[in-house]
ROFI-180827 format. One record per atom (N, C-alpha, C, O, CB): x, y, z; atom name. Coordinates in steps of 0.02 Angstrom, whole numbers, padded with zeros to 5 digits. Glycine has a CB too. Layout:
N
((X,Y,Z),'CA');
...
This chain:
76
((-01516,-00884,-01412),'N');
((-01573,-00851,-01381),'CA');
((-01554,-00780,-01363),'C');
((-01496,-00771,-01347),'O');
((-01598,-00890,-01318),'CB');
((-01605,-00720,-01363),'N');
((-01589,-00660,-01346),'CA');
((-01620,-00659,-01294),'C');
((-01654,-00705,-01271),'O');
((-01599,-00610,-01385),'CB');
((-01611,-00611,-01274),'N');
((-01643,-00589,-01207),'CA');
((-01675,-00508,-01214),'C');
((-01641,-00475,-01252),'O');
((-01578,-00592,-01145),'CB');
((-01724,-00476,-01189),'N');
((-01748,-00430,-01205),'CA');
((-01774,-00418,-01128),'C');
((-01802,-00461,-01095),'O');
((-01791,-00437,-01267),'CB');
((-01752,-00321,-01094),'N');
((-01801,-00330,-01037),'CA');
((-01828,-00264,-01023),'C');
((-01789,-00217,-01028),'O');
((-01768,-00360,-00972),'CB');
((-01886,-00251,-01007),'N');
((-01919,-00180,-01000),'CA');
((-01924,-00161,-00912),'C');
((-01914,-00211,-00878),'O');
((-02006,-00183,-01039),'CB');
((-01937,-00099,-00873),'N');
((-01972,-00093,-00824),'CA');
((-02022,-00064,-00807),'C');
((-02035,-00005,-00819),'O');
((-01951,-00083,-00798),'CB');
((-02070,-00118,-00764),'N');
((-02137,-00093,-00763),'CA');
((-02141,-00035,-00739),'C');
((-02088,-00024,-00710),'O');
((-02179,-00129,-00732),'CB');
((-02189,00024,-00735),'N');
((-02197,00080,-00720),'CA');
((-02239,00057,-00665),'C');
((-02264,00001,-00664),'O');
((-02219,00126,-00769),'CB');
((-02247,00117,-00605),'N');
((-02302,00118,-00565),'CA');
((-02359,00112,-00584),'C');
((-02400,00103,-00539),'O');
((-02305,00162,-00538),'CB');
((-02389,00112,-00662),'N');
((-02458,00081,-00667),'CA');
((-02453,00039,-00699),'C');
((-02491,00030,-00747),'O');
((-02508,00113,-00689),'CB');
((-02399,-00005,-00681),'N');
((-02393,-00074,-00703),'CA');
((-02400,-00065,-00786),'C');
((-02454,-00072,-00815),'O');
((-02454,-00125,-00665),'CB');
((-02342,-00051,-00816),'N');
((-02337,-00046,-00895),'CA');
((-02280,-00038,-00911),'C');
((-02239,-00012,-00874),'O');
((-02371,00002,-00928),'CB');
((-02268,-00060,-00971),'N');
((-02202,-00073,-00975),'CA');
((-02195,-00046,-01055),'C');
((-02244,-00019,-01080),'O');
((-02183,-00157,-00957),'CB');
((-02140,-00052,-01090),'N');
((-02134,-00041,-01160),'CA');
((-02114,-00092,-01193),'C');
((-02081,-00129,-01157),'O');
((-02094,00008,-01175),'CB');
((-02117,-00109,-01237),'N');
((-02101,-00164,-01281),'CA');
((-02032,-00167,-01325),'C');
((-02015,-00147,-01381),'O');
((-02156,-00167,-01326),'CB');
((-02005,-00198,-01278),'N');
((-01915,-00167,-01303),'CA');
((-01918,-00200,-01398),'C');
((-01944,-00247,-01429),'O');
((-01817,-00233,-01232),'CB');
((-01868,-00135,-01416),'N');
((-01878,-00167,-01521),'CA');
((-01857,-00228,-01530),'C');
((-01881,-00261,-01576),'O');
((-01824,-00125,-01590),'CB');
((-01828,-00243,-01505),'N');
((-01808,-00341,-01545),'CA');
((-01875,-00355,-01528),'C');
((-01908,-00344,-01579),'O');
((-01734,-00416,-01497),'CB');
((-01911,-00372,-01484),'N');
((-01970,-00409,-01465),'CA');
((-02014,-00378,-01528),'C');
((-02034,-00417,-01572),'O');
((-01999,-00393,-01380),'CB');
((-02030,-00301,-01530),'N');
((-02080,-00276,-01596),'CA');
((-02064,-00307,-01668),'C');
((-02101,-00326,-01714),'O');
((-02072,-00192,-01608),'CB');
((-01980,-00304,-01658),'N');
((-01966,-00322,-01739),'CA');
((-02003,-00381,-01755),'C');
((-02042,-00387,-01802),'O');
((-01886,-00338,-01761),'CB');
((-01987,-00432,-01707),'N');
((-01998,-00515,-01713),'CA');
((-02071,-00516,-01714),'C');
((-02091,-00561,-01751),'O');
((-01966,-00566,-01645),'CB');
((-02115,-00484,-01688),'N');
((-02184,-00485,-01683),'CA');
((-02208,-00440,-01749),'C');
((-02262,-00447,-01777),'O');
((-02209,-00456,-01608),'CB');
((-02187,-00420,-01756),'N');
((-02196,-00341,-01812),'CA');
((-02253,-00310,-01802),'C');
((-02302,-00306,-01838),'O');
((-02200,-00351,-01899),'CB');
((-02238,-00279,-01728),'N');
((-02279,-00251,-01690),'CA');
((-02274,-00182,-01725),'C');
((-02227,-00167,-01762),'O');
((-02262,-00258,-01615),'CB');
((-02340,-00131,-01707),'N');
((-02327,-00059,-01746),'CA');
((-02375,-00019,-01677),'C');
((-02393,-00054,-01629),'O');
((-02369,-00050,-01853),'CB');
((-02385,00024,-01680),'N');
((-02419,00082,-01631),'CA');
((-02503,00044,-01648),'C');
((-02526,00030,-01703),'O');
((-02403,00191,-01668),'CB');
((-02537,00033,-01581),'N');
((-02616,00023,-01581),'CA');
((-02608,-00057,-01606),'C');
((-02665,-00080,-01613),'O');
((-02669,00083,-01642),'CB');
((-02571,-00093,-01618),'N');
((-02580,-00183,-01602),'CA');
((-02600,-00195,-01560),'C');
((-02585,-00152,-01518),'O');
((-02533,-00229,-01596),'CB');
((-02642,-00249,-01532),'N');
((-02655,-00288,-01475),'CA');
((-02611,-00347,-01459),'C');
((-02608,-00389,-01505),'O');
((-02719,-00309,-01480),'CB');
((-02585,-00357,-01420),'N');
((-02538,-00438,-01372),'CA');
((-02587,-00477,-01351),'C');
((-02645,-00473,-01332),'O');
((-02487,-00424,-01289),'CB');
((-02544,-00518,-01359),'N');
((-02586,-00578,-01313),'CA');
((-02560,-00604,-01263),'C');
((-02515,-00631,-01295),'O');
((-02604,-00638,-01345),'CB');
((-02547,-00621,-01202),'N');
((-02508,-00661,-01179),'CA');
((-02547,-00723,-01161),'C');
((-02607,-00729,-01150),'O');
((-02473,-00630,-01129),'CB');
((-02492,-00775,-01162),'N');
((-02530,-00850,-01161),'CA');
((-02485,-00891,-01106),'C');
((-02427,-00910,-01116),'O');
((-02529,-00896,-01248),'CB');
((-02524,-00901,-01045),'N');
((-02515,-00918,-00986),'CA');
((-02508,-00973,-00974),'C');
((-02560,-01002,-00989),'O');
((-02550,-00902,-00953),'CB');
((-02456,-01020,-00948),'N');
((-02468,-01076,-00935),'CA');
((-02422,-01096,-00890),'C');
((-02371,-01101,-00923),'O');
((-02473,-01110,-00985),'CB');
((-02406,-01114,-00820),'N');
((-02385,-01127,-00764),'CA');
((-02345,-01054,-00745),'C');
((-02367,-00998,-00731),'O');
((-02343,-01196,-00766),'CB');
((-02304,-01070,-00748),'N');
((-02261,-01001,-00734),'CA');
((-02224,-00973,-00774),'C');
((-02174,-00938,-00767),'O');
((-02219,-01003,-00689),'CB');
((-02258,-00996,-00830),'N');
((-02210,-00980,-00919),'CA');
((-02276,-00927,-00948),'C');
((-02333,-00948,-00956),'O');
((-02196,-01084,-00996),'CB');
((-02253,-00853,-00962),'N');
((-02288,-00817,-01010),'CA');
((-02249,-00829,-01081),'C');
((-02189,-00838,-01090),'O');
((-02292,-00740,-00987),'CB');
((-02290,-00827,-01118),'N');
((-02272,-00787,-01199),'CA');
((-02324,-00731,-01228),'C');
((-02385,-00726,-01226),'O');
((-02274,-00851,-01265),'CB');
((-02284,-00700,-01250),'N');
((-02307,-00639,-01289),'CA');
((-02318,-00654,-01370),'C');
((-02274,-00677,-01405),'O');
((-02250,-00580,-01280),'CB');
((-02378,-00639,-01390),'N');
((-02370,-00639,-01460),'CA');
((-02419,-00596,-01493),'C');
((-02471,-00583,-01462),'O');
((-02375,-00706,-01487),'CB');
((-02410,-00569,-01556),'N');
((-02455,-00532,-01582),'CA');
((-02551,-00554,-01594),'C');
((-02574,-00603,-01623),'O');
((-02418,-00520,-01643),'CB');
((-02588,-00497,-01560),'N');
((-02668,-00538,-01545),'CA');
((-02711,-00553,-01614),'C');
((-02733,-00504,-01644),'O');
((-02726,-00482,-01492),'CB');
((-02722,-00613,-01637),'N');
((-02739,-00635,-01680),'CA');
((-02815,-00609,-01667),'C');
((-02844,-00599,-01614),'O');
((-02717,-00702,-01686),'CB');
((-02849,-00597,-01766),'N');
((-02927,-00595,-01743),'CA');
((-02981,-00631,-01685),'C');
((-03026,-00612,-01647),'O');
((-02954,-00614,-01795),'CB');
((-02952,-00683,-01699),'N');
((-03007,-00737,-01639),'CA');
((-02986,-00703,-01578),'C');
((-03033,-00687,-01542),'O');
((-02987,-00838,-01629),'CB');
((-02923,-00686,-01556),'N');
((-02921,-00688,-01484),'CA');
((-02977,-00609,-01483),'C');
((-03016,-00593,-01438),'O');
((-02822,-00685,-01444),'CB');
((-02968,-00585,-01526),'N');
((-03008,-00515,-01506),'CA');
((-03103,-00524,-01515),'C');
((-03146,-00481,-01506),'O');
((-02975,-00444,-01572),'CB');
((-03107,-00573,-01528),'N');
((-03169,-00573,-01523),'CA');
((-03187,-00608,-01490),'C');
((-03244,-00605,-01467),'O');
((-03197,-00577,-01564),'CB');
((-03147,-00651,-01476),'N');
((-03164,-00686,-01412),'CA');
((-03157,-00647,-01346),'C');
((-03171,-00673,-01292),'O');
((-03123,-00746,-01406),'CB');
((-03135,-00582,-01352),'N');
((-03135,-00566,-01292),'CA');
((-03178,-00504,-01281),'C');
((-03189,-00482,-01225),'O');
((-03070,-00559,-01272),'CB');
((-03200,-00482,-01327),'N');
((-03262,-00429,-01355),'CA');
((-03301,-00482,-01332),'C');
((-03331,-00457,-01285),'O');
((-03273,-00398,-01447),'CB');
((-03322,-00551,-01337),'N');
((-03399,-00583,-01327),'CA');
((-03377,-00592,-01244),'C');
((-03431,-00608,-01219),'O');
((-03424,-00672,-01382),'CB');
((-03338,-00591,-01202),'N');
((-03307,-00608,-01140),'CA');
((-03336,-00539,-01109),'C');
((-03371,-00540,-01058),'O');
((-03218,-00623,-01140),'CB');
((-03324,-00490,-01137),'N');
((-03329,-00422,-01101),'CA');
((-03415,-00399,-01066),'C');
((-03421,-00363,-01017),'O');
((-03303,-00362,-01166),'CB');
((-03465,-00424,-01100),'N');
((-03536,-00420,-01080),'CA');
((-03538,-00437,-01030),'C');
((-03568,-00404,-00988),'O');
((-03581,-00450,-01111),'CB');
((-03498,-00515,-01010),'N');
((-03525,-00544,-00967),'CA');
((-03502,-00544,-00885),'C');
((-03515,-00583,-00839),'O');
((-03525,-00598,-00995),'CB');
((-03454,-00472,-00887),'N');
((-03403,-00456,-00832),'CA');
((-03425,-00401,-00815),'C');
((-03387,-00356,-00798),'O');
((-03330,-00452,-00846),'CB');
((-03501,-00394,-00816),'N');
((-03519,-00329,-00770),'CA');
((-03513,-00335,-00699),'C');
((-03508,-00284,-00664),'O');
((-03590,-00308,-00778),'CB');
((-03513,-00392,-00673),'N');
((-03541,-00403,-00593),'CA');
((-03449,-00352,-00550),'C');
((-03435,-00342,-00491),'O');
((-03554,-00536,-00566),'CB');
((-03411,-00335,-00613),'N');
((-03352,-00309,-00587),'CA');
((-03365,-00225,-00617),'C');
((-03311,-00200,-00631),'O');
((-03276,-00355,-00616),'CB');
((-03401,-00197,-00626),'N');
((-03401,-00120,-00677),'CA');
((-03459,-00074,-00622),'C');
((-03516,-00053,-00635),'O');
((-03448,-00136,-00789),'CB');
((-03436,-00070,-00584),'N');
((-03473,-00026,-00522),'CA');
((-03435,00034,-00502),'C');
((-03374,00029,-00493),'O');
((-03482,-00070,-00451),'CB');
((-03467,00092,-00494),'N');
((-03398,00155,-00473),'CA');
((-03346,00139,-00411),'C');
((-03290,00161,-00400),'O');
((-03436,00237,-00444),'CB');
((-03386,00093,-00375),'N');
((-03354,00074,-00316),'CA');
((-03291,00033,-00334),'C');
((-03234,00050,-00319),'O');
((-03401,00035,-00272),'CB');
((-03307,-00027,-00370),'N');
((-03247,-00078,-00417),'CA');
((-03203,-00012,-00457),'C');
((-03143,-00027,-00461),'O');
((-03297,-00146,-00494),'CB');
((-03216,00041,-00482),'N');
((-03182,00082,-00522),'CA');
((-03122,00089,-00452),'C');
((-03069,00062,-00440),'O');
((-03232,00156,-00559),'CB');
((-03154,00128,-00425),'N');
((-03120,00176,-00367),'CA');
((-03062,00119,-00341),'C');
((-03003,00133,-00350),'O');
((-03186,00205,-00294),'CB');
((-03084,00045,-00303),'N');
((-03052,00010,-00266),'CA');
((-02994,-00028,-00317),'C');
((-02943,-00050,-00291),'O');
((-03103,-00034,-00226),'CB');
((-03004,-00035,-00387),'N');
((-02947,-00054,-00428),'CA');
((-02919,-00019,-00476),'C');
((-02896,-00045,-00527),'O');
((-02955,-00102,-00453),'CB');
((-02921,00072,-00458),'N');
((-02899,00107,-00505),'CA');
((-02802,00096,-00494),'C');
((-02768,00076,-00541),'O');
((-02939,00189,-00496),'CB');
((-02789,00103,-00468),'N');
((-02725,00096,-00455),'CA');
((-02662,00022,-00486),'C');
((-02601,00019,-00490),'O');
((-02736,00101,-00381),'CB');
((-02715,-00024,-00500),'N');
((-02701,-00066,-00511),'CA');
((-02654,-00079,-00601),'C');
((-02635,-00135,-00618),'O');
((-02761,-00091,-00490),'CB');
């Protein structure tokens, strides 16, 4: 097993250290996915479905898109 480790920046972002890109064959403008499950993430490269599934997700998350919601979770 390797180990691979980045640090988050103050706006919470990180870089994608190269062993992890190679193995994913990640390139500049890919989308990730991460896939959540107890206290175990994985990372993997975002397949079509996940992106449209989350394009049809996005309509329905206005009750959060207010200048006020901008302002109170820009930092985040």
């Amino acid at each position: 097993m390797t180990t691979a480790t980045s640090k988050i920046t103050s706006k919470y972002q990180a870089t994608i250290p190269e062993p992890v890109r190679k193995v994913l064959h990640l390139k500049a403008g890919d989308a990730i996915a991460f896939d959540i499950e107890d206290d175990q993430i994985r990372i993997r490269k975002a397949r079509p479905l996940d992106l449209v599934f989350a394009e049809a997700l996005e309509g329905t998350l206005t009750e959060w898109d207010s200048a006020a919601d901008e302002e109170a979770y820009r930092e985040l």
